[in-house]
N, C-alpha and C positions, 0 to 999 in steps of 0.2 A: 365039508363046505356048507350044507344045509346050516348045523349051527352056528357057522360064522355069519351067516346072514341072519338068520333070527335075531341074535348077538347085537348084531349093528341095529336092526329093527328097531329090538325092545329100548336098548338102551339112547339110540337117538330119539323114541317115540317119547318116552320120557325125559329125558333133558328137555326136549322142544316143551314138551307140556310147563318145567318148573322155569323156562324163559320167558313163558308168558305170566305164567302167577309163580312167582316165588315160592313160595310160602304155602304150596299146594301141600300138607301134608300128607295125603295118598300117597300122592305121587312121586314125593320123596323115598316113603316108606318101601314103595314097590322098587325105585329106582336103586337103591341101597341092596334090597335085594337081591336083583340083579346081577350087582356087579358083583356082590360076594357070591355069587351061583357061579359068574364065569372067572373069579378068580384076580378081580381089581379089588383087592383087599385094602389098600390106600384109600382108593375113592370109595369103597364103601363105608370106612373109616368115617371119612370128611364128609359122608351124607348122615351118617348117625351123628356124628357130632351138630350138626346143622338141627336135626329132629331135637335133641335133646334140649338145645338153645330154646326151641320153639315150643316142646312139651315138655318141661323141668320136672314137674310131681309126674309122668307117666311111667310106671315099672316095665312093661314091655320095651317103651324105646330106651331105658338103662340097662333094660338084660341085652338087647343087642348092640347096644353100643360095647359093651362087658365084651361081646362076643368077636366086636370089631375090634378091640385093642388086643383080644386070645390071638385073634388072626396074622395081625400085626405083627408077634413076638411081644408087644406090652404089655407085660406080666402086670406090672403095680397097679398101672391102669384101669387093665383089666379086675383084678380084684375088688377095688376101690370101687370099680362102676359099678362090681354084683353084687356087691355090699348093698349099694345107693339102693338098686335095682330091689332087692331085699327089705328095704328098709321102707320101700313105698309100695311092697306090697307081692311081690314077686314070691310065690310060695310053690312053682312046680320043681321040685327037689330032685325029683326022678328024672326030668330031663336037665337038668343041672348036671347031672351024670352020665347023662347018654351024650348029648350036646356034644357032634364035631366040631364043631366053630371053638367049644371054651378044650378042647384037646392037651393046649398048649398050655394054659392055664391050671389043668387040674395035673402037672407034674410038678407045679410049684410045693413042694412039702407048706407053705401057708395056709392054699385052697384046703390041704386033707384037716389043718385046725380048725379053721375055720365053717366050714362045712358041719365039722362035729358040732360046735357050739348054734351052729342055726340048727341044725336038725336036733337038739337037744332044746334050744328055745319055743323052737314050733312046735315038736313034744310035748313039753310041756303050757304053753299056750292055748293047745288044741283041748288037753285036758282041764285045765281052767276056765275056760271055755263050756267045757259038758259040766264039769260042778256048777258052775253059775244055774245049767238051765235044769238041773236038777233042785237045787235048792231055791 
Protein backbone atom coordinates (compact mmCIF):
# COMPACT_ATOMS: atom_id res chain seq x y z
CA UNK A 1 0.00 0.00 0.00
CA UNK A 2 2.99 2.35 1.09
CA UNK A 3 4.23 2.07 -2.65
CA UNK A 4 0.98 2.74 -4.30
CA UNK A 5 0.95 5.85 -2.57
CA UNK A 6 4.42 7.03 -3.25
CA UNK A 7 3.43 5.85 -6.89
CA UNK A 8 0.63 8.40 -7.14
CA UNK A 9 2.83 10.96 -5.24
CA UNK A 10 5.82 10.92 -7.59
CA UNK A 11 4.14 10.60 -10.65
CA UNK A 12 1.23 13.21 -9.95
CA UNK A 13 4.06 15.52 -8.47
CA UNK A 14 5.50 15.31 -11.70
CA UNK A 15 2.91 15.57 -14.32
CA UNK A 16 1.68 18.75 -12.18
CA UNK A 17 5.25 19.98 -12.61
CA UNK A 18 5.35 19.41 -16.74
CA UNK A 19 1.40 21.07 -16.72
CA UNK A 20 2.93 24.09 -15.79
CA UNK A 21 6.15 24.14 -17.95
CA UNK A 22 6.00 21.84 -20.60
CA UNK A 23 9.09 21.56 -21.71
CA UNK A 24 10.66 21.18 -18.20
CA UNK A 25 13.28 18.73 -19.24
CA UNK A 26 14.19 17.46 -15.66
CA UNK A 27 11.18 16.77 -15.11
CA UNK A 28 10.19 14.89 -17.92
CA UNK A 29 13.44 12.99 -17.61
CA UNK A 30 12.62 11.91 -13.83
CA UNK A 31 8.87 11.46 -14.76
CA UNK A 32 9.84 8.77 -17.67
CA UNK A 33 11.59 7.36 -15.12
CA UNK A 34 9.21 6.70 -12.98
CA UNK A 35 6.85 5.29 -14.78
CA UNK A 36 9.24 2.62 -16.15
CA UNK A 37 10.30 2.04 -12.22
CA UNK A 38 6.55 1.13 -11.69
CA UNK A 39 5.98 -0.57 -14.79
CA UNK A 40 3.80 2.14 -17.41
CA UNK A 41 6.17 1.07 -20.06
CA UNK A 42 3.69 3.01 -22.67
CA UNK A 43 3.87 6.24 -20.99
CA UNK A 44 7.41 5.96 -20.31
CA UNK A 45 7.63 5.32 -23.99
CA UNK A 46 5.64 8.62 -24.98
CA UNK A 47 7.80 10.60 -22.33
CA UNK A 48 11.16 9.48 -23.94
CA UNK A 49 9.82 10.08 -27.24
CA UNK A 50 8.68 13.73 -26.19
CA UNK A 51 12.68 14.13 -24.62
CA UNK A 52 14.01 13.09 -27.75
CA UNK A 53 11.87 15.60 -29.83
CA UNK A 54 13.27 18.21 -27.44
CA UNK A 55 17.02 16.94 -27.13
CA UNK A 56 17.69 15.22 -30.92
CA UNK A 57 21.82 15.17 -30.54
CA UNK A 58 21.52 13.84 -26.66
CA UNK A 59 22.86 10.00 -26.40
CA UNK A 60 21.53 9.36 -22.99
CA UNK A 61 17.99 10.44 -23.96
CA UNK A 62 18.25 7.86 -27.34
CA UNK A 63 19.83 5.17 -24.99
CA UNK A 64 16.67 5.40 -23.08
CA UNK A 65 14.37 5.87 -25.49
CA UNK A 66 16.33 2.45 -27.05
CA UNK A 67 15.38 1.07 -23.70
CA UNK A 68 11.64 2.36 -23.86
CA UNK A 69 10.90 0.62 -27.27
CA UNK A 70 13.22 -2.87 -25.51
CA UNK A 71 10.29 -2.50 -22.92
CA UNK A 72 7.65 -2.20 -25.20
CA UNK A 73 8.50 -5.43 -27.29
CA UNK A 74 9.91 -2.84 -30.17
CA UNK A 75 12.65 -4.67 -31.21
CA UNK A 76 13.33 -2.46 -34.73
CA UNK A 77 12.87 0.54 -32.80
CA UNK A 78 14.74 -0.33 -30.26
CA UNK A 79 17.77 -1.12 -32.20
CA UNK A 80 17.44 1.78 -34.48
CA UNK A 81 17.31 4.27 -31.26
CA UNK A 82 20.75 2.33 -29.87
CA UNK A 83 22.15 2.73 -32.98
CA UNK A 84 21.20 6.63 -33.03
CA UNK A 85 22.08 6.65 -29.19
CA UNK A 86 25.67 5.22 -30.35
CA UNK A 87 26.17 7.30 -33.06
CA UNK A 88 25.92 10.52 -30.75
CA UNK A 89 28.09 9.24 -28.61
CA UNK A 90 26.89 6.55 -26.28
CA UNK A 91 29.92 4.28 -25.44
CA UNK A 92 29.06 2.50 -22.04
CA UNK A 93 29.17 -1.14 -23.65
CA UNK A 94 29.13 -2.87 -20.50
CA UNK A 95 25.86 -1.74 -19.53
CA UNK A 96 24.56 -2.17 -22.96
CA UNK A 97 24.89 -5.67 -21.59
CA UNK A 98 23.65 -5.68 -18.24
CA UNK A 99 20.69 -3.23 -19.09
CA UNK A 100 17.22 -4.87 -18.03
CA UNK A 101 15.31 -2.48 -19.75
CA UNK A 102 17.23 -3.55 -23.36
CA UNK A 103 16.48 -7.69 -22.04
CA UNK A 104 14.25 -7.99 -24.86
CA UNK A 105 16.35 -6.37 -27.33
CA UNK A 106 19.51 -8.24 -26.69
CA UNK A 107 17.48 -11.73 -27.87
CA UNK A 108 17.21 -10.27 -31.19
CA UNK A 109 20.05 -12.43 -33.07
CA UNK A 110 20.58 -8.47 -34.89
CA UNK A 111 21.65 -6.90 -31.42
CA UNK A 112 24.49 -9.93 -30.95
CA UNK A 113 25.86 -8.40 -34.91
CA UNK A 114 25.49 -5.56 -34.24
CA UNK A 115 27.05 -5.22 -31.01
CA UNK A 116 30.26 -7.10 -32.49
CA UNK A 117 30.80 -4.52 -35.07
CA UNK A 118 30.49 -1.37 -32.29
CA UNK A 119 32.63 -3.21 -29.99
CA UNK A 120 35.03 -3.84 -32.89
CA UNK A 121 34.66 0.01 -34.04
CA UNK A 122 35.23 1.33 -30.57
CA UNK A 123 38.23 -0.99 -30.43
CA UNK A 124 39.56 0.10 -32.75
CA UNK A 125 38.83 3.79 -32.53
CA UNK A 126 40.17 3.76 -28.89
CA UNK A 127 43.41 2.46 -30.45
CA UNK A 128 43.65 5.19 -33.05
CA UNK A 129 42.99 7.33 -30.65
CA UNK A 130 46.40 6.17 -28.51
CA UNK A 131 48.44 6.21 -32.00
CA UNK A 132 47.53 9.73 -32.55
CA UNK A 133 48.67 10.71 -29.02
CA UNK A 134 51.66 8.82 -29.34
CA UNK A 135 52.86 10.01 -32.55
Amino acid sequence: MEKKKRKNFEIKFYEKLIEEKPNFIQALTCLGDVYTRYGFYEEGLAVDMRLAKLKPDDPIVHYNLACSFSLVGDIDNSLKTLKRAILLGYDDLAYILDDPDLSNLRKDPRFKEFFKKVHANLYLDKADNQKLKVE
